[in-house]
N, C-alpha and C positions, 0 to 999 in steps of 0.2 A: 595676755594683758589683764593685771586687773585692774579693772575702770574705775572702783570705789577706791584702791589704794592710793591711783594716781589726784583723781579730784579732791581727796584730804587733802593735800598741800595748796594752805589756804593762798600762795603765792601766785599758783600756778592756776588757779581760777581766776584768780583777781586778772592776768596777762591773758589769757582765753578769752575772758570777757572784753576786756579793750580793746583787741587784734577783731574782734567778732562784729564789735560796733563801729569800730572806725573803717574797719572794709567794705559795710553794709553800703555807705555812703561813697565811698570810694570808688568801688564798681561804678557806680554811675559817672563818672567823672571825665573815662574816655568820651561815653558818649556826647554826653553834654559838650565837652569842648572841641571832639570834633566836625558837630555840625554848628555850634557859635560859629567856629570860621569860615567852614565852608558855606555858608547861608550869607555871609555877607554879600556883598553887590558885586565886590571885585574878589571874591573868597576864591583860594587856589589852594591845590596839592602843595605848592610851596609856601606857602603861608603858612600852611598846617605843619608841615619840615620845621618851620622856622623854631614856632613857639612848644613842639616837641624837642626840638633839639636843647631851645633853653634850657629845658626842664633836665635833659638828657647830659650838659656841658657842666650845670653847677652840680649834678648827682657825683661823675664822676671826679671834678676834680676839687671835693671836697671828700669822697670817704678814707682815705689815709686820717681824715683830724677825726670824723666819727668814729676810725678804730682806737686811735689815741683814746680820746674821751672816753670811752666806753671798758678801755682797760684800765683807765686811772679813774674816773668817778661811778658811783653806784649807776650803773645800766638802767634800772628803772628810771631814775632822775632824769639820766640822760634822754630815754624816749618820750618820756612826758613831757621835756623840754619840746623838744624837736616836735612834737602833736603840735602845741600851741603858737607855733614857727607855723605850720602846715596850716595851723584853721586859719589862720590871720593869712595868708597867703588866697586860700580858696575862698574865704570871704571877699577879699580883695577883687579875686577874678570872676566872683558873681556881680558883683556892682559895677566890674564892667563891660559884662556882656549886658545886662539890665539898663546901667545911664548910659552909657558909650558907641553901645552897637559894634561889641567884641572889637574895638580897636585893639589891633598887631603887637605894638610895641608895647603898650603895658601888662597884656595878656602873656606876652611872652617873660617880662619882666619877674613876674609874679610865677611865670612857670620856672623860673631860673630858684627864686622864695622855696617855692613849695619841694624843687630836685634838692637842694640845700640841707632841707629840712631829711626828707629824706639819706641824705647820704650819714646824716647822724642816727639815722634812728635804724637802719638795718645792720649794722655791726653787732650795736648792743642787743637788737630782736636777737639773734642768733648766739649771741653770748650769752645772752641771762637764763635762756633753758635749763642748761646743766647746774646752776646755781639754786633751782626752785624745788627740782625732782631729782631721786635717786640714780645713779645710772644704769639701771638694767631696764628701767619704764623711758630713758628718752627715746627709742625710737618710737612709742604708743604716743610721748609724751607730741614728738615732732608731727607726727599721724595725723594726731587728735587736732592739734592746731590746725595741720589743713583742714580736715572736714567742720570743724567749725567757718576758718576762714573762707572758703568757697561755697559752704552753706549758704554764708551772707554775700557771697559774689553772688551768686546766681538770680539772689532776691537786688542786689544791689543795680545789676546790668537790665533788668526788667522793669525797674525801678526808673531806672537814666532814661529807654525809650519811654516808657511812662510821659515822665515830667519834658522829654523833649517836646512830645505832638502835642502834649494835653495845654504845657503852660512856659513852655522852650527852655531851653540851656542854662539862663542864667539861675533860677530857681533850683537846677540839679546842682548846680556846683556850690549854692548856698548849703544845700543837704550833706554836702561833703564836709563844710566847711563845720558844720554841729557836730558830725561825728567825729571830726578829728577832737573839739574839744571835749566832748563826752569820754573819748578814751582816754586823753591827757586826765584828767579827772580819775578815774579807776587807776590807772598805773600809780600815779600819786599813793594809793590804799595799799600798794603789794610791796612787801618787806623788802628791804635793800639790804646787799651785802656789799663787804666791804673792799678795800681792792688795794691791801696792803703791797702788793708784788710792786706797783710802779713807781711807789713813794720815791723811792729815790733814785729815778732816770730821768733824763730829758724827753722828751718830744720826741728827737731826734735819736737816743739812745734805743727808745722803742720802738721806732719804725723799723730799724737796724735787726734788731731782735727779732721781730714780727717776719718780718724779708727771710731770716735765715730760718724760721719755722714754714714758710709758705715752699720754698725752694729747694728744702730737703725735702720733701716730699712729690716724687715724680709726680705719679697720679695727680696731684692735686692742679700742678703749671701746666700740665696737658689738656686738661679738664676745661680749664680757663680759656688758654689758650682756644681750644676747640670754640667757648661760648662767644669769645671776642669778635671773630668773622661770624659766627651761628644767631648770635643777638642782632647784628647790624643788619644781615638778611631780611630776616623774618620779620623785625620790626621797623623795619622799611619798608617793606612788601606790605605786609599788611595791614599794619597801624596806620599808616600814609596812603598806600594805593589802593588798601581794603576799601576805606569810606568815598575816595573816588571812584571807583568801582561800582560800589552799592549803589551812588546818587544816578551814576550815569544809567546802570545795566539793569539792578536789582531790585527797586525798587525804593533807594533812600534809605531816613533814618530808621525805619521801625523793620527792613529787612537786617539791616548792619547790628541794630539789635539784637536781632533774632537770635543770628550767628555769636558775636557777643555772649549772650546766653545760653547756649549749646556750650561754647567752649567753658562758662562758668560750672556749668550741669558737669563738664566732664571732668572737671577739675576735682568736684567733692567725690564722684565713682573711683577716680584717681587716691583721693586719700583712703577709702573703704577698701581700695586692695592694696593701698600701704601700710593698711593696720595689719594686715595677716601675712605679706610679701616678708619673707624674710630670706634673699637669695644668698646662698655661700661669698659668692664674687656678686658685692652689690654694686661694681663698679661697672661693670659688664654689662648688668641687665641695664643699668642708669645708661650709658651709652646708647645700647638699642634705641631707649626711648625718644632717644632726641631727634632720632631720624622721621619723626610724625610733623619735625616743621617745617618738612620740605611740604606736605600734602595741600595747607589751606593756599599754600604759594603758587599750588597749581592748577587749585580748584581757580582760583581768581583769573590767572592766564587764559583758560578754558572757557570762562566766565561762565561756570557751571551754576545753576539753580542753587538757590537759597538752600535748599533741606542738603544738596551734595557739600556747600561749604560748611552751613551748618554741622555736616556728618564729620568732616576733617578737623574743624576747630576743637568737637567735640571728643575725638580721637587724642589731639594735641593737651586736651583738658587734662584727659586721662595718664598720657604719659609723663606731660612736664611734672603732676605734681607726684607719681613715684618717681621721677628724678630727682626732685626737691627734697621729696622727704628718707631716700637713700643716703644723696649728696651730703645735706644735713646733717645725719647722724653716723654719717661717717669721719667726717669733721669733728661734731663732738668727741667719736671713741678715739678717733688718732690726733687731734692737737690739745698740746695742752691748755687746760682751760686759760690762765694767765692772761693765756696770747690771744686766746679764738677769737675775740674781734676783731684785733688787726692782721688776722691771716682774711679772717672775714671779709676786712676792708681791701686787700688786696685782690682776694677772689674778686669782691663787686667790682673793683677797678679794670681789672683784667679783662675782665666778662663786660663791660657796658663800655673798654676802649675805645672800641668802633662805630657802636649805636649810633654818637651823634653823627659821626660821617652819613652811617646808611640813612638815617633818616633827613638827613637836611640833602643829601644826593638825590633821593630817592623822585622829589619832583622834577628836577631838572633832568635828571636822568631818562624820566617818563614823557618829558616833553620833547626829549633828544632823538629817544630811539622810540617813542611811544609806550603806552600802557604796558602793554601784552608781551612784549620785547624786555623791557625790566622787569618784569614779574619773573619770567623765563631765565634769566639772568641770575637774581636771589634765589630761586626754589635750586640753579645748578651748585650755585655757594653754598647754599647750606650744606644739599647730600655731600658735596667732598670734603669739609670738612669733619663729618661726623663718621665718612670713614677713614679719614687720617686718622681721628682720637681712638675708633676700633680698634685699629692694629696697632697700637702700642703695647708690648705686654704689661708694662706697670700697671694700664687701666686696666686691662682683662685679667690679670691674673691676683687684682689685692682682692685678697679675703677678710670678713670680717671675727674672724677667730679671734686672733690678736684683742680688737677692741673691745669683743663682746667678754672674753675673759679677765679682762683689764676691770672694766663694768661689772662685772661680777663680786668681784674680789673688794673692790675699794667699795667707801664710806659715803653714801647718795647726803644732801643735805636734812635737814628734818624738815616734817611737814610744817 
């Protein structure tokens, strides 16, 4: 990789920098909103379901228009929009943990805002890569962005229990609400290109389009498919039963932190061996990797010690994000650029179908059969799905020949 070649393009700084500062803030934002709820008086596992599921309901059944958007208007524009969506959203839900005493419904309201804002703004992240940089530097290029992006997780989740003990929740989710507009701001500065391909389809014509690019490609519906049950799991188990978990067993907010931060730490180790990972079948290795979200599912059943869940999330850091960043650029070299948001939009649909279920299930569930009982439950969902998508040969046997020679050959954009 060369590092100086990629940071010339003065675009692809300008989106490093935004993705760097709006994460920073972001990280903190589990924490902060899941001890707002649970610290209230009547604060439950299902109340926290709730107002994640909001957040969970509007992501998904808005990224089909984010992929739209993002292949008919300049992708920049578009994310910057969607920032200024997000900070007025997390502003919103600092004022009412601060005047309100995290009241439910508009907490959850606001988390319905902020999933919105989001389902616009991750099509176009994943699109506009190949529009800034060459194609033989996007896998460094997708790398790089992680180890930026989890650089500032790690600072961001340490950050969140920070401001939970010191001066509580509502204050972390103000910090989010700045850096969402600080990034809006930068992106505004990074060149747009232009998106002459959709000029003249409908809506509808491109979804159409987008569909038949997502579903020619095996690998790609197995993938999903795999993340659909794989997502609902894990971020049920954890995101939901982790912080009751923590308050009851572990010791609270600055344990659940702790872990939090392990898993961010493993995140950026994660991008440092995706800068130099370059496996023949990166589909294969990506698979292995996702079998690490069965771990923190079972440390919490177990109710293992801080440093052991700590050590699995940490693990989970490391692999989702060579997942991430294989996935990624495997997409860039096999779809056409045109489409790749709204295959985008389709992956994110695919892959968060179930979320809201596991995560709005996940209390009642835990009050049904108990804590320890539904954790045991997800950690067995995950492992079988992750070996259904193993033994598909499309997953195991796509090479990245094809796209790396494709990258080679064709015309990167200029710095």
């Amino acid at each position: 990789m060369n590092l100086r070649e990629l940071l010339a393009a003065r675009g692809y700084r300008g989106l490093l920098a935004a993705r760097t500062v709006s994460l920073l803030g972001n990280a903190a934002a589990p924490v902060a909103l899941s001890f707002a709820v649970l610290s209230r008086p009547a604060g439950s596992a299902g109340q926290l379901g709730a107002v994640l599921t909001a957040y969970a309901v509007a992501q998904v059944a808005l990224l089909l228009v984010g992929g739209v958007l993002a292949d008919r208007l300049p992708r920049t524009a578009v994310m910057a929009g969607a920032d200024a969506v997000a900070a007025l959203a997390q502003a919103g839900a600092a004022a009412v943990v601060l005047l309100a005493h995290a009241a439910v419904v508009p907490l959850a309201a606001l988390a319905a805002l902020s999933g919105a804002a989001a389902a616009v703004f991750g099509p176009a992240a994943v699109g506009v890569v190949p529009t800034l940089v060459p194609g033989p530097l996007l896998h460094s290029a997708n790398a790089l962005l992680g180890v930026a992006r989890n650089v500032a997780s790690v600072g961001g989740a340490a950050l969140g229990g920070v401001l939970v003990v010191a001066v509580g929740p509502g204050w972390a989710l103000a910090a989010d609400a700045a850096t969402f507009a600080v990034s809006g701001a930068l992106l505004l500065g990074v060149p747009r290109s232009a998106r002459p391909a959709s000029a003249g389809s409908t809506p509808l014509q491109e979804l159409r389009e987008g569909w038949r690019e997502f579903t020619s490609r095996r690998w790609v519906w197995v993938i999903v498919a795999q993340f659909s049950v794989l997502l609902a799991c894990a971020e049920g188990g954890t995101r939901v039963l982790g912080p009751v978990v923590a308050k009851a067993d572990l010791g609270g907010a600055g344990a659940w932190a702790t872990a939090l931060t392990a898993e961010s730490a493993g995140l950026v180790c994660g991008s440092v061996v995706a800068l130099r990972l370059r496996p023949r079948r990166p589909m294969l290795v990506a698979t292995l990797a996702t079998f690490s979200e069965v771990l923190p599912l079972v440390a919490l059943a177990l109710r293992a010690p801080v440093a052991v869940l700590a050590a699995a999330l940490f693990l989970v850091g490391v692999c989702m994000d060579v997942f991430t960043v294989l996935w990624v650029t495997a997409l860039h070299h096999h779809v056409p650029e045109e489409a790749l948001s709204r295959v985008s939009a389709y992956d994110g649909l695919g892959s968060y179908l179930f979320t809201p279920l596991g995560l709005a299930a996940a209390g009642p569930l835990a009050g049904a059969l108990g804590t320890t009982t539904a954790l045991w439950c997800a950690a067995g969902g995950a492992a079988l799905v992750c070996v259904l998508a193993l033994l598909d040969p499309g997953v195991r046997g796509l090479t990245d020949e094809a796209g790396v020679t494709a990258a080679a050959t064709g015309e990167g954009p200029p710095p």
